[in-house]
CHARMM internal coordinates of N, CA and C (Angstrom, degrees):
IC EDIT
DIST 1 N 1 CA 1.4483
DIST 1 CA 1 C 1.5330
ANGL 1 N 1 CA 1 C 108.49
DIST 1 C 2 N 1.1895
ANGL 1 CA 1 C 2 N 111.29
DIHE 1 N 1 CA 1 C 2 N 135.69
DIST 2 N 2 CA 1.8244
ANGL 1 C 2 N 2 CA 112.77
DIHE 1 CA 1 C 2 N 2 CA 167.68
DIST 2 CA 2 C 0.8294
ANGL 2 N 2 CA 2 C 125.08
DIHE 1 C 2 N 2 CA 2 C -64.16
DIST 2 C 3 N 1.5915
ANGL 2 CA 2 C 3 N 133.40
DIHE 2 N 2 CA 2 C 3 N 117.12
DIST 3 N 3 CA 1.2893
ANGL 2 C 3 N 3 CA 142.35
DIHE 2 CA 2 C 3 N 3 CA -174.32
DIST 3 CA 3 C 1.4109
ANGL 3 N 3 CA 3 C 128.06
DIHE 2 C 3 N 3 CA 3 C -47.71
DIST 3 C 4 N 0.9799
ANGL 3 CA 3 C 4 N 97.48
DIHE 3 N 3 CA 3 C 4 N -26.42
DIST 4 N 4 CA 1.8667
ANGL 3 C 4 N 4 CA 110.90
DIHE 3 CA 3 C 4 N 4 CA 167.97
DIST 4 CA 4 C 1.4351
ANGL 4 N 4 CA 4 C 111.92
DIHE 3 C 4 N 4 CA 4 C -71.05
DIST 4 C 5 N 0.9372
ANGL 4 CA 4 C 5 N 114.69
DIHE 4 N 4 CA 4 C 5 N -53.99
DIST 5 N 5 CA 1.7323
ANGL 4 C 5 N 5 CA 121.54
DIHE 4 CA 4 C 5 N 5 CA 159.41
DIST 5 CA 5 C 1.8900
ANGL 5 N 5 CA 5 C 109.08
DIHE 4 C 5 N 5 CA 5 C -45.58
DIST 5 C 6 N 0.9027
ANGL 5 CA 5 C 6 N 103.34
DIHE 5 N 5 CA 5 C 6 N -34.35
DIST 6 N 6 CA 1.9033
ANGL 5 C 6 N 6 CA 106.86
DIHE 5 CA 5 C 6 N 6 CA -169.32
DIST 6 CA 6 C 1.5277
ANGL 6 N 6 CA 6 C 95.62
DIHE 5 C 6 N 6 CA 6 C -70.95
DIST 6 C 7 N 1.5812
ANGL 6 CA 6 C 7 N 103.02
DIHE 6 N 6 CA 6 C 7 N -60.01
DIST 7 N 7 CA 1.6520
ANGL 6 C 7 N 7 CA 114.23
DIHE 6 CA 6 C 7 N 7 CA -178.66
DIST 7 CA 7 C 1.5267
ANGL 7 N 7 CA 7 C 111.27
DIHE 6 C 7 N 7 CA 7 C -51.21
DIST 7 C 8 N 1.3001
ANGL 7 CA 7 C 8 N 97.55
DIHE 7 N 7 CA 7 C 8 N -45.54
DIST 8 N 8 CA 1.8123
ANGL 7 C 8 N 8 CA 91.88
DIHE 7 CA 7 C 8 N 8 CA -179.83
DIST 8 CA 8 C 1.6508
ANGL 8 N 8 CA 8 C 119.86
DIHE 7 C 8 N 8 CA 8 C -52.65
DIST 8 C 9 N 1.7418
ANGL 8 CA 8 C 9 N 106.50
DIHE 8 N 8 CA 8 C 9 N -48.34
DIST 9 N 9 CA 1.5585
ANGL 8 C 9 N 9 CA 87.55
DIHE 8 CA 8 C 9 N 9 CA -166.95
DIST 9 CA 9 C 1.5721
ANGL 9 N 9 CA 9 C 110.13
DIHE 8 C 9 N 9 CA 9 C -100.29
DIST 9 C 10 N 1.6239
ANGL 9 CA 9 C 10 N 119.46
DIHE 9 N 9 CA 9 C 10 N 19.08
DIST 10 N 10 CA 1.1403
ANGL 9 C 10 N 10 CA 129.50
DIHE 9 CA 9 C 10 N 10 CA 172.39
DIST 10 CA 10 C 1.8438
ANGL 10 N 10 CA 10 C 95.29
DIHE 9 C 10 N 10 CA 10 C -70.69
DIST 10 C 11 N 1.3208
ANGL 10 CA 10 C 11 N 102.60
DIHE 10 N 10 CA 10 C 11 N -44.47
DIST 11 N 11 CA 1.9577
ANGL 10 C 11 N 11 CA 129.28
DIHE 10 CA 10 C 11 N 11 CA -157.86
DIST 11 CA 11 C 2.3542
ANGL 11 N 11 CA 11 C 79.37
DIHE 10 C 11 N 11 CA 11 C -52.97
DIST 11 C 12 N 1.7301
ANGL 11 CA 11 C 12 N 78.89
DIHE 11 N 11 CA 11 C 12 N -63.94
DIST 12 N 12 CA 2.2512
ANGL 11 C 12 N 12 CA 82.93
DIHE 11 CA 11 C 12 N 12 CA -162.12
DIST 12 CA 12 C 1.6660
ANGL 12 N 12 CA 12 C 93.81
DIHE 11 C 12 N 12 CA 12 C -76.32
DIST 12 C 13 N 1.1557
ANGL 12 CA 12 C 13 N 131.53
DIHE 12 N 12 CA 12 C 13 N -1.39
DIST 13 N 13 CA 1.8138
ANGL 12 C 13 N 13 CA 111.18
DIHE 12 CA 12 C 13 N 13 CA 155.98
DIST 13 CA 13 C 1.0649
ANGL 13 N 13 CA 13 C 117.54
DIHE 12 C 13 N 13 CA 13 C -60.57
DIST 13 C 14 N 1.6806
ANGL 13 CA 13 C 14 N 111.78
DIHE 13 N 13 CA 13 C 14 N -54.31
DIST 14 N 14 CA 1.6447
ANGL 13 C 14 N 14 CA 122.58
DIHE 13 CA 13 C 14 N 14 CA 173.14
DIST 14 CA 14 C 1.1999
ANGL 14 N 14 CA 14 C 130.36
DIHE 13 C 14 N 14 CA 14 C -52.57
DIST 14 C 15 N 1.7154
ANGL 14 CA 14 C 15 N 108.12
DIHE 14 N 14 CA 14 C 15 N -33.74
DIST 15 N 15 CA 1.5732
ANGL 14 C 15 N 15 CA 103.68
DIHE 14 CA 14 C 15 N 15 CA -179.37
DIST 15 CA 15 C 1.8060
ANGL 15 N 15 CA 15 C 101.79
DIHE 14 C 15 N 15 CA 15 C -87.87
DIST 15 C 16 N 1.3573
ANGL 15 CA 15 C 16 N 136.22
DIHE 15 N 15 CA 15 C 16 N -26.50
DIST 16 N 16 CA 0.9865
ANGL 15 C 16 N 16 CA 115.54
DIHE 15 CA 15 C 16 N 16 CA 146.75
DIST 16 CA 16 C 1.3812
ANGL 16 N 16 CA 16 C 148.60
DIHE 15 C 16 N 16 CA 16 C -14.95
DIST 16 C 17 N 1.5481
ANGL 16 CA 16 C 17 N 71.96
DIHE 16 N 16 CA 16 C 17 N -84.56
DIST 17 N 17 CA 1.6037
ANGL 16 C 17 N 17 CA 85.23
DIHE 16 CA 16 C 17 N 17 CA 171.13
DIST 17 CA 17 C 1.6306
ANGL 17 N 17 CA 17 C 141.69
DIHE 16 C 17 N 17 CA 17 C -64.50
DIST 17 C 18 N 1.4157
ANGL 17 CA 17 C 18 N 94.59
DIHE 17 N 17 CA 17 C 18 N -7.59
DIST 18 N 18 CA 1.6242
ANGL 17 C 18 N 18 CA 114.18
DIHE 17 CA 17 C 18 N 18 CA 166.32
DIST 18 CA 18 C 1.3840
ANGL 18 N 18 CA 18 C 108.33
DIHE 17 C 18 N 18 CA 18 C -72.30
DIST 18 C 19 N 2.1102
ANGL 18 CA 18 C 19 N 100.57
DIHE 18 N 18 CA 18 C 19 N -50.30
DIST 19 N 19 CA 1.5540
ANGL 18 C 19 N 19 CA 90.58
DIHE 18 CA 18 C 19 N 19 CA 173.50
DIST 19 CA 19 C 1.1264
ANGL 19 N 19 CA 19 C 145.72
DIHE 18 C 19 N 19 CA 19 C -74.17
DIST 19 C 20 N 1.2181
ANGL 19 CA 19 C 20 N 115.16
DIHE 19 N 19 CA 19 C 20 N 1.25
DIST 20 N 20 CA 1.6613
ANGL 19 C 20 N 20 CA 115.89
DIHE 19 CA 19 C 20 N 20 CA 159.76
DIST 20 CA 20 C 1.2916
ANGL 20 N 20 CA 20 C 117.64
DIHE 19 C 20 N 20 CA 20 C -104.18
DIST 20 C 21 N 1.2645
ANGL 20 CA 20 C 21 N 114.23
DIHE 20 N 20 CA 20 C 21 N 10.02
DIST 21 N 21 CA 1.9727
ANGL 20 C 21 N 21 CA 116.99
DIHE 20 CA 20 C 21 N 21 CA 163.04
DIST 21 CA 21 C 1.2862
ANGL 21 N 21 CA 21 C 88.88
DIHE 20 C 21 N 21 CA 21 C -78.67
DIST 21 C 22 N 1.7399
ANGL 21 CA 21 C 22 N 116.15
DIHE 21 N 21 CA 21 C 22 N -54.24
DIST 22 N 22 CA 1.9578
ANGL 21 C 22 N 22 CA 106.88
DIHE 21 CA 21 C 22 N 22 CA -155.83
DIST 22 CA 22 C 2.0078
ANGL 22 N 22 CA 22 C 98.29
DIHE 21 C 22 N 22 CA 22 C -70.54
DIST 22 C 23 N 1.2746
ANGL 22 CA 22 C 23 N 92.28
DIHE 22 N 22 CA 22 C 23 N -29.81
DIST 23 N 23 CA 1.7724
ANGL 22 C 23 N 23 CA 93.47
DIHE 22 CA 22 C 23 N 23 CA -153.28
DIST 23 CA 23 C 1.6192
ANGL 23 N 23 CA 23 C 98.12
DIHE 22 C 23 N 23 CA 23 C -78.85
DIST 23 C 24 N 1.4555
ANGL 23 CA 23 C 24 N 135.98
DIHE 23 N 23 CA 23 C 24 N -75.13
DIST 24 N 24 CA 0.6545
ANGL 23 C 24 N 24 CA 122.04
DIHE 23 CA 23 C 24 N 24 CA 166.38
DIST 24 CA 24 C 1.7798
ANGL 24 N 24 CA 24 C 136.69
DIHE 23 C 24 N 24 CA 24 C -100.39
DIST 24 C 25 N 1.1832
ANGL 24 CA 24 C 25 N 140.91
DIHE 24 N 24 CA 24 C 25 N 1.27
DIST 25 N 25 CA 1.2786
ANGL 24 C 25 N 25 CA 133.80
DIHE 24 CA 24 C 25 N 25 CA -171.80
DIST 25 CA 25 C 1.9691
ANGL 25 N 25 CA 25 C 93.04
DIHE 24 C 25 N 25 CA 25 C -115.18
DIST 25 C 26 N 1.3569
ANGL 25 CA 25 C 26 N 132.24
DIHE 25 N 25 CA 25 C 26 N -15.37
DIST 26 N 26 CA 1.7051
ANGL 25 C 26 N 26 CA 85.69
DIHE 25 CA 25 C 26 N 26 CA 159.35
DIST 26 CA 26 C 1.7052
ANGL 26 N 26 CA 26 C 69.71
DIHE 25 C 26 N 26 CA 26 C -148.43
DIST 26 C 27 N 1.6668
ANGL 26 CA 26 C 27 N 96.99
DIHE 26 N 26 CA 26 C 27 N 103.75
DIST 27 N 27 CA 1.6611
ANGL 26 C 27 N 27 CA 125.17
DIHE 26 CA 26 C 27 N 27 CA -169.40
DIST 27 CA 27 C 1.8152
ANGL 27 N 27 CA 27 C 80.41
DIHE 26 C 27 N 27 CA 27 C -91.97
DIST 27 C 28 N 1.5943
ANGL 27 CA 27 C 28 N 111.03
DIHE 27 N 27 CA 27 C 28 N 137.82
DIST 28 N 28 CA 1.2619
ANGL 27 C 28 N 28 CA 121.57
DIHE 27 CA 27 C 28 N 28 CA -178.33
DIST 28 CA 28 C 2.0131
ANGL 28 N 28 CA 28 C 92.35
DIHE 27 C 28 N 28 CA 28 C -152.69
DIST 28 C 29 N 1.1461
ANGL 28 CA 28 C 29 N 120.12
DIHE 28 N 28 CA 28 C 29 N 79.24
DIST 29 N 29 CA 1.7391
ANGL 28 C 29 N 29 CA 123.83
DIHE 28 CA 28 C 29 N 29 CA 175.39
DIST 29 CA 29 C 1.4416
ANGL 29 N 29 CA 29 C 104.04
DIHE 28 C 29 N 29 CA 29 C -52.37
DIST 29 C 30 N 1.6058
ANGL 29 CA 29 C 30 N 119.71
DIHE 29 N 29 CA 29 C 30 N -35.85
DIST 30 N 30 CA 1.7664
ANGL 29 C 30 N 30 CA 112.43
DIHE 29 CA 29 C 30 N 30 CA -156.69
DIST 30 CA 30 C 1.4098
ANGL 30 N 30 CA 30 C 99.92
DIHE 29 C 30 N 30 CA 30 C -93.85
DIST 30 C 31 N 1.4968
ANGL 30 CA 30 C 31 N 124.44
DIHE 30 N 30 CA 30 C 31 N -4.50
DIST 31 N 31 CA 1.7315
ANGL 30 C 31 N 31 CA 107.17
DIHE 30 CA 30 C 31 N 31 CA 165.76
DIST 31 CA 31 C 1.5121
ANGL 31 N 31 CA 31 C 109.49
DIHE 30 C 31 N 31 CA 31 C -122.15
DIST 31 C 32 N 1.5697
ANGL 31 CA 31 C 32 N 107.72
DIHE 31 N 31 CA 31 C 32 N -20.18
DIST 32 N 32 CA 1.3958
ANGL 31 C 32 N 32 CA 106.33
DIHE 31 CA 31 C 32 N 32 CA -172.04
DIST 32 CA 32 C 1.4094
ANGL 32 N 32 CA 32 C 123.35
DIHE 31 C 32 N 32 CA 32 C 50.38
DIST 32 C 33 N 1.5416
ANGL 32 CA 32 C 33 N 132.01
DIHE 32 N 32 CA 32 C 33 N 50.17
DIST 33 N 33 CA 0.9469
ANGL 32 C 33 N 33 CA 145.92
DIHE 32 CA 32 C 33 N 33 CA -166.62
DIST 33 CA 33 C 1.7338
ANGL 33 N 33 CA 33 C 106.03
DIHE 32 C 33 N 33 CA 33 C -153.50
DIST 33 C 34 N 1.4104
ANGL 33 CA 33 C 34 N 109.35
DIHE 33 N 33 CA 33 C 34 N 162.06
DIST 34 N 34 CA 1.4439
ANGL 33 C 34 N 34 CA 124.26
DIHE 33 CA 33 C 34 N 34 CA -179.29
DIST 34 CA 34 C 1.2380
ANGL 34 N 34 CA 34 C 101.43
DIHE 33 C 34 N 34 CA 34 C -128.23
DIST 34 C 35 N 1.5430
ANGL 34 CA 34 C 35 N 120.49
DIHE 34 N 34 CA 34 C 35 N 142.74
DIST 35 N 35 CA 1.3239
ANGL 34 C 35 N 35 CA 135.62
DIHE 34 CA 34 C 35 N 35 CA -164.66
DIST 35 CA 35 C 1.9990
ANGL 35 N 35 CA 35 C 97.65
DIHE 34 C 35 N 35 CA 35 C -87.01
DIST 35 C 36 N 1.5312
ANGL 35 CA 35 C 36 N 100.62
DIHE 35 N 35 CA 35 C 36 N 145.93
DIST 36 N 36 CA 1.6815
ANGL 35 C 36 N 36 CA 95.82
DIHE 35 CA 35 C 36 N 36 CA -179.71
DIST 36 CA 36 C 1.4915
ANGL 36 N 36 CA 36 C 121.46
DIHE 35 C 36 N 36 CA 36 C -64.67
DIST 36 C 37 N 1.2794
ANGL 36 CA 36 C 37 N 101.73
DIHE 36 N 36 CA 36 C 37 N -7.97
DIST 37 N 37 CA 1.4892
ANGL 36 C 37 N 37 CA 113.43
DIHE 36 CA 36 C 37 N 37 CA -163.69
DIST 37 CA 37 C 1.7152
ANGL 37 N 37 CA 37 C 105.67
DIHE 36 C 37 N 37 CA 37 C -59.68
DIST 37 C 38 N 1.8668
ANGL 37 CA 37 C 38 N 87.99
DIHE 37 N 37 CA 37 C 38 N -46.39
DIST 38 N 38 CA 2.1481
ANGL 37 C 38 N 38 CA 100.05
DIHE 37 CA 37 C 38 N 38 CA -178.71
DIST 38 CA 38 C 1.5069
ANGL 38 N 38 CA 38 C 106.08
DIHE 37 C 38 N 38 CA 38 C -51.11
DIST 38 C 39 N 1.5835
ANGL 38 CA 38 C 39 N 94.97
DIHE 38 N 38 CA 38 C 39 N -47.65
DIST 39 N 39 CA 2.2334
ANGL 38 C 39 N 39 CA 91.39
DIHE 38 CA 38 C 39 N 39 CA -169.87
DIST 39 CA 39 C 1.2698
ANGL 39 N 39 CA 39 C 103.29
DIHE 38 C 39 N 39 CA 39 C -58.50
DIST 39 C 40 N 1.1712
ANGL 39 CA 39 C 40 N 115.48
DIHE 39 N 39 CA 39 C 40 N -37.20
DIST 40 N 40 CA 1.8580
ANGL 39 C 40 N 40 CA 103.21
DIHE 39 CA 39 C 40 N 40 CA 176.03
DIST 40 CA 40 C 1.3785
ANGL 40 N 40 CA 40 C 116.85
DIHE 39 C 40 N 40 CA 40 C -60.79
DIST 40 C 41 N 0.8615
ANGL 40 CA 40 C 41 N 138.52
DIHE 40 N 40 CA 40 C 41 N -44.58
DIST 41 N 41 CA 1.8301
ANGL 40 C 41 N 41 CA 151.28
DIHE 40 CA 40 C 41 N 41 CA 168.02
DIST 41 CA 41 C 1.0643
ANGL 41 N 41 CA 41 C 94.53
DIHE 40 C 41 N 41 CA 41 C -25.89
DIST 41 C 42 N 1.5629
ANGL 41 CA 41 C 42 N 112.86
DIHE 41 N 41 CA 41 C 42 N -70.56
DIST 42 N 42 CA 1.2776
ANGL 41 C 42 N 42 CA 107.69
DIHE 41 CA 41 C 42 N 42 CA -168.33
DIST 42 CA 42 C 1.4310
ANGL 42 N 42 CA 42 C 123.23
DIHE 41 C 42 N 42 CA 42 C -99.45
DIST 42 C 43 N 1.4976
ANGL 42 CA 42 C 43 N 113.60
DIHE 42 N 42 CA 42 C 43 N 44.09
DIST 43 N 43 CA 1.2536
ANGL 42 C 43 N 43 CA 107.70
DIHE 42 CA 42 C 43 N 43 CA 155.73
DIST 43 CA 43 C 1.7719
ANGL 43 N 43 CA 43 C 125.47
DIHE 42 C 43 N 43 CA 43 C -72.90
DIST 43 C 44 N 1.3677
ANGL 43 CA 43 C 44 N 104.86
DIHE 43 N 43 CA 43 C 44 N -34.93
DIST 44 N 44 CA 1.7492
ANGL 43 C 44 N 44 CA 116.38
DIHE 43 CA 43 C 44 N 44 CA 164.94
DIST 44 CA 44 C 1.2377
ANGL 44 N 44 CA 44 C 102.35
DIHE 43 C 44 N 44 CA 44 C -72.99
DIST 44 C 45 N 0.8864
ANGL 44 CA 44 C 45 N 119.06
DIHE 44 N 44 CA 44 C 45 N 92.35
DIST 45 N 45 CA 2.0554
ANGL 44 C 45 N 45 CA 113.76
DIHE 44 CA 44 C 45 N 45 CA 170.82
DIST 45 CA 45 C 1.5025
ANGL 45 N 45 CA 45 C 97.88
DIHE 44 C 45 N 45 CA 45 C -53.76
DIST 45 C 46 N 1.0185
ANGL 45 CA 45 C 46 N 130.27
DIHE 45 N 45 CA 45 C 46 N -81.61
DIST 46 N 46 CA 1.5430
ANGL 45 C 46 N 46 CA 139.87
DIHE 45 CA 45 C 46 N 46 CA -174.62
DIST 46 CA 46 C 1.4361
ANGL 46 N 46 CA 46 C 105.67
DIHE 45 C 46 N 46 CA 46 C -12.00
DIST 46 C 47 N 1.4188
ANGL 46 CA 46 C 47 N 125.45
DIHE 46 N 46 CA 46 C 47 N -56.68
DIST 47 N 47 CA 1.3120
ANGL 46 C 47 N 47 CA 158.29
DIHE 46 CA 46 C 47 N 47 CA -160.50
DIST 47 CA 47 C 1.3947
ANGL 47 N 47 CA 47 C 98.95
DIHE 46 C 47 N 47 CA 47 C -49.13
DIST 47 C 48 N 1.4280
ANGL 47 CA 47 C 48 N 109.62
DIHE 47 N 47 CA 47 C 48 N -70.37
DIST 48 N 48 CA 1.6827
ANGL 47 C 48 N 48 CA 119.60
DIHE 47 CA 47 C 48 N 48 CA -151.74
DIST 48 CA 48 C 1.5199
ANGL 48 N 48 CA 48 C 105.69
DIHE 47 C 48 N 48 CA 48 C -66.69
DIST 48 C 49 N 1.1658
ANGL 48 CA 48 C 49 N 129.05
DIHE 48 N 48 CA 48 C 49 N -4.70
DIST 49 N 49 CA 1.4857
ANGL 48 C 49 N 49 CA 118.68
DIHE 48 CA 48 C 49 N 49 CA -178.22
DIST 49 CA 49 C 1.6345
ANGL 49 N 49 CA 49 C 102.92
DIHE 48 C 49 N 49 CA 49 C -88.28
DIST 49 C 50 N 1.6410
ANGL 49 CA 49 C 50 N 116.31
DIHE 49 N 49 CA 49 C 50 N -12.77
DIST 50 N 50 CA 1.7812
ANGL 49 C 50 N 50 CA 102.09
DIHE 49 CA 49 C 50 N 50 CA 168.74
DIST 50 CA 50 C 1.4771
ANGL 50 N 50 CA 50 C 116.16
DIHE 49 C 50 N 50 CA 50 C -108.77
DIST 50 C 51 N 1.8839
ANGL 50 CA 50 C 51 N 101.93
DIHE 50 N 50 CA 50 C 51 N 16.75
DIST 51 N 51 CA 1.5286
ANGL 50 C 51 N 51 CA 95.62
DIHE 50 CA 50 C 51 N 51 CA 163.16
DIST 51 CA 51 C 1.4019
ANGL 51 N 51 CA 51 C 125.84
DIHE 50 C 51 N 51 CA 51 C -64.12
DIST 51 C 52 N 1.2032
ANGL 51 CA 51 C 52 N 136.08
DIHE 51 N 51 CA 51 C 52 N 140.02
DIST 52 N 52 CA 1.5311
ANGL 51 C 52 N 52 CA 126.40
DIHE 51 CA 51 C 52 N 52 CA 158.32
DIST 52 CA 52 C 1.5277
ANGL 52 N 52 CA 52 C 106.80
DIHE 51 C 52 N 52 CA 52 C -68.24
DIST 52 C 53 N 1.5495
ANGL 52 CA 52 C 53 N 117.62
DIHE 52 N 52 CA 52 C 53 N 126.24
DIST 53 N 53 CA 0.9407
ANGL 52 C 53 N 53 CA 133.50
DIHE 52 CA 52 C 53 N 53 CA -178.27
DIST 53 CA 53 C 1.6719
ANGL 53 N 53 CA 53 C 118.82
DIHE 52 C 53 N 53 CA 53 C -109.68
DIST 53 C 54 N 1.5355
ANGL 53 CA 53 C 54 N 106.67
DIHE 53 N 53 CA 53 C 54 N -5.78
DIST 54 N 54 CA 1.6226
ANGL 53 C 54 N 54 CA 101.97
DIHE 53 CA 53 C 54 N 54 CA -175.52
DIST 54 CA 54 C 1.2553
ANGL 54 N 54 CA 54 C 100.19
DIHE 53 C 54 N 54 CA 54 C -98.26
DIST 54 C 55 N 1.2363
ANGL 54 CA 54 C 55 N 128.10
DIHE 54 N 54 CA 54 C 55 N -38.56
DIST 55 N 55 CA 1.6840
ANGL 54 C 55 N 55 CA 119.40
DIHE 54 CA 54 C 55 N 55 CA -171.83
DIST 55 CA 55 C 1.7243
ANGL 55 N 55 CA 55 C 95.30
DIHE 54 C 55 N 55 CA 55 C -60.53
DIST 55 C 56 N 1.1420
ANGL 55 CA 55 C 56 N 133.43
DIHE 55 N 55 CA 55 C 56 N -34.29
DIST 56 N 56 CA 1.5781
ANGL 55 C 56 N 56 CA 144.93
DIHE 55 CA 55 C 56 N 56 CA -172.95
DIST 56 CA 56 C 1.2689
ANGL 56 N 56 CA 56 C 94.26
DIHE 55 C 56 N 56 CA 56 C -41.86
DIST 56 C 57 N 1.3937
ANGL 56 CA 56 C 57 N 101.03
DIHE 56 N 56 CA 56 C 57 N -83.05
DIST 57 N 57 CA 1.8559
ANGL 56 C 57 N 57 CA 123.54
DIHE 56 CA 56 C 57 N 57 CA -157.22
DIST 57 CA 57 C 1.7410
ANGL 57 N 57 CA 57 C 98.78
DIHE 56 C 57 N 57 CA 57 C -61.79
DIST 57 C 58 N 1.3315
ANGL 57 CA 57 C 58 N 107.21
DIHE 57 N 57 CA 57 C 58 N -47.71
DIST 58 N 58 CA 1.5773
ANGL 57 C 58 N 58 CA 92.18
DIHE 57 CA 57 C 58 N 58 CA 171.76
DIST 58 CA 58 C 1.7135
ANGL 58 N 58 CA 58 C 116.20
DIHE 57 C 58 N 58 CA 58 C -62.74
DIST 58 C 59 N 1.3418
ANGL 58 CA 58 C 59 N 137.63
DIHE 58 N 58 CA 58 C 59 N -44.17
DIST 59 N 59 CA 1.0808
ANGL 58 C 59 N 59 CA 128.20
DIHE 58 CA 58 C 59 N 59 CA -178.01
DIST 59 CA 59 C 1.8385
ANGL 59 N 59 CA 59 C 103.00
DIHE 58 C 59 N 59 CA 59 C -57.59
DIST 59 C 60 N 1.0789
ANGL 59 CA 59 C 60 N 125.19
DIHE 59 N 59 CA 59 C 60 N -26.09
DIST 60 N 60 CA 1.5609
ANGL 59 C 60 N 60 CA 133.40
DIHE 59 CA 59 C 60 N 60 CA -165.21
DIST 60 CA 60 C 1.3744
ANGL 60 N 60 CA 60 C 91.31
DIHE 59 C 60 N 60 CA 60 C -85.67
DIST 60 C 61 N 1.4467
ANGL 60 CA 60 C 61 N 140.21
DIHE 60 N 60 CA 60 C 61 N -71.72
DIST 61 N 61 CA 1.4293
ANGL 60 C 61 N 61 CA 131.23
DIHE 60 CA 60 C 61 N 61 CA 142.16
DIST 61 CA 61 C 1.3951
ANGL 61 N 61 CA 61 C 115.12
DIHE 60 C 61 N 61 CA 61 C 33.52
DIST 61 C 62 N 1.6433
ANGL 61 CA 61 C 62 N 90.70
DIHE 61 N 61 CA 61 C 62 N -98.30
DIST 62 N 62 CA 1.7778
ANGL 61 C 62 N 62 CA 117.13
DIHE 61 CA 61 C 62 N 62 CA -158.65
DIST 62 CA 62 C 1.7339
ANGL 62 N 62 CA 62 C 104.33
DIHE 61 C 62 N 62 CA 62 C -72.68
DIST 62 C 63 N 1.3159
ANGL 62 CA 62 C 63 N 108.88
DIHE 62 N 62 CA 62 C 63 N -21.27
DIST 63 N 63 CA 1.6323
ANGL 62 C 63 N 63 CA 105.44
DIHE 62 CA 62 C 63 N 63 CA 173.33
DIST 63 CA 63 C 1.4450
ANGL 63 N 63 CA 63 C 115.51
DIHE 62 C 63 N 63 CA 63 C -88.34
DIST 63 C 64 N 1.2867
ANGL 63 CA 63 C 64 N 120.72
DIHE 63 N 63 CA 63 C 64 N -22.71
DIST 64 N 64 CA 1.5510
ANGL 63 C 64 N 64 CA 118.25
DIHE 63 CA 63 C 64 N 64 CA 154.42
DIST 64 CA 64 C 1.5457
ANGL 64 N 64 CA 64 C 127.74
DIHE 63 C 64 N 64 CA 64 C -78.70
DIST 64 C 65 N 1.5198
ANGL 64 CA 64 C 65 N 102.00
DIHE 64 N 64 CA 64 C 65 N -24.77
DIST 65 N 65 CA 1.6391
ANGL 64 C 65 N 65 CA 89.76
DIHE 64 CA 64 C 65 N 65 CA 167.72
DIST 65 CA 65 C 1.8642
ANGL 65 N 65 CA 65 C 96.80
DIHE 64 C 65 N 65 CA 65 C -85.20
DIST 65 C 66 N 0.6479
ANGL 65 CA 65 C 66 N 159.44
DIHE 65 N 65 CA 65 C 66 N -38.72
DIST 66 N 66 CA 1.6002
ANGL 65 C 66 N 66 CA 140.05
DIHE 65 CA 65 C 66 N 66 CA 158.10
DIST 66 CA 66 C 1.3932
ANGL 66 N 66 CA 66 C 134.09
DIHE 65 C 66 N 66 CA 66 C -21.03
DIST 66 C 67 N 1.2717
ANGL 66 CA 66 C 67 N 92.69
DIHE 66 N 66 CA 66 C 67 N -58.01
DIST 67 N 67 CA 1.1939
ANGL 66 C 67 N 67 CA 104.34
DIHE 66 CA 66 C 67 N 67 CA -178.84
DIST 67 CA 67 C 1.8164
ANGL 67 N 67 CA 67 C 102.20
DIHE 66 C 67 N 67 CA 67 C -69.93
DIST 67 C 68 N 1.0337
ANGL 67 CA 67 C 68 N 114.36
DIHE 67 N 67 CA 67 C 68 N -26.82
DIST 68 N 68 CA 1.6722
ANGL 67 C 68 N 68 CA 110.52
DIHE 67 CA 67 C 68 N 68 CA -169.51
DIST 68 CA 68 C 1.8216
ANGL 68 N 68 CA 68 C 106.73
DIHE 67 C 68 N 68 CA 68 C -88.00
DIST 68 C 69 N 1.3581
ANGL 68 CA 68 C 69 N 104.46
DIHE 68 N 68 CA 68 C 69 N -12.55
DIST 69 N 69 CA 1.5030
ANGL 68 C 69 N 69 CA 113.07
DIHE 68 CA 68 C 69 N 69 CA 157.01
DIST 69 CA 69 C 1.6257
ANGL 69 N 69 CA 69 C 120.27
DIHE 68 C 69 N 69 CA 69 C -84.50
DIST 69 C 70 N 0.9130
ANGL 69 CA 69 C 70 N 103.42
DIHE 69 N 69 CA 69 C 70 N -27.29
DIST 70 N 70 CA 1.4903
ANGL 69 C 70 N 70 CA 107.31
DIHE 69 CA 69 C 70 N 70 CA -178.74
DIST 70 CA 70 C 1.5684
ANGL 70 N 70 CA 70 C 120.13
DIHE 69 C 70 N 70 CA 70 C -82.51
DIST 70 C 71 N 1.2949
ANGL 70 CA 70 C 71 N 110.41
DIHE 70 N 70 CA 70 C 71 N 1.54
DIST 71 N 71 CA 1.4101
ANGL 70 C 71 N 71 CA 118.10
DIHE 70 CA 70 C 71 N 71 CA -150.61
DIST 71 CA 71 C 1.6837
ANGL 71 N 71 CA 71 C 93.36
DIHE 70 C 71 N 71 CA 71 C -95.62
END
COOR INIT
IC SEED 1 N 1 CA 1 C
IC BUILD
């Protein structure tokens, strides 16, 4: 396969997959933004499939319902 082709749909895996970290799995409506920490994750594409991702979204969870009590 041509490497330009490889780079390309590695490029729309990543932006995907960013968009359903920002859009739905750590959903934030009042800044609408993603923390820099995720784009780094996925700078190793290879990488992110042996991150643990549930302790994540739950810690992201319990700091937004806090914060939405505290408010």
């Amino acid at each position: 396969m041509d490497d330009s082709i490889e780079v390309e749909r590695i490029r729309y895996a990543r932006a995907y997959i960013l968009e359903i970290l920002r859009g739905y799995l750590m959903l934030d409506k009042s800044r609408n933004l993603i923390h820099l920490r995720w784009l780094l994750k996925l700078v190793d594409f290879r990488a992110v499939g042996e991150l643990i991702w549930g302790s994540t979204m739950l810690s992201t969870l319990y700091r937004e319902m806090c914060r939405a009590t505290t408010k």
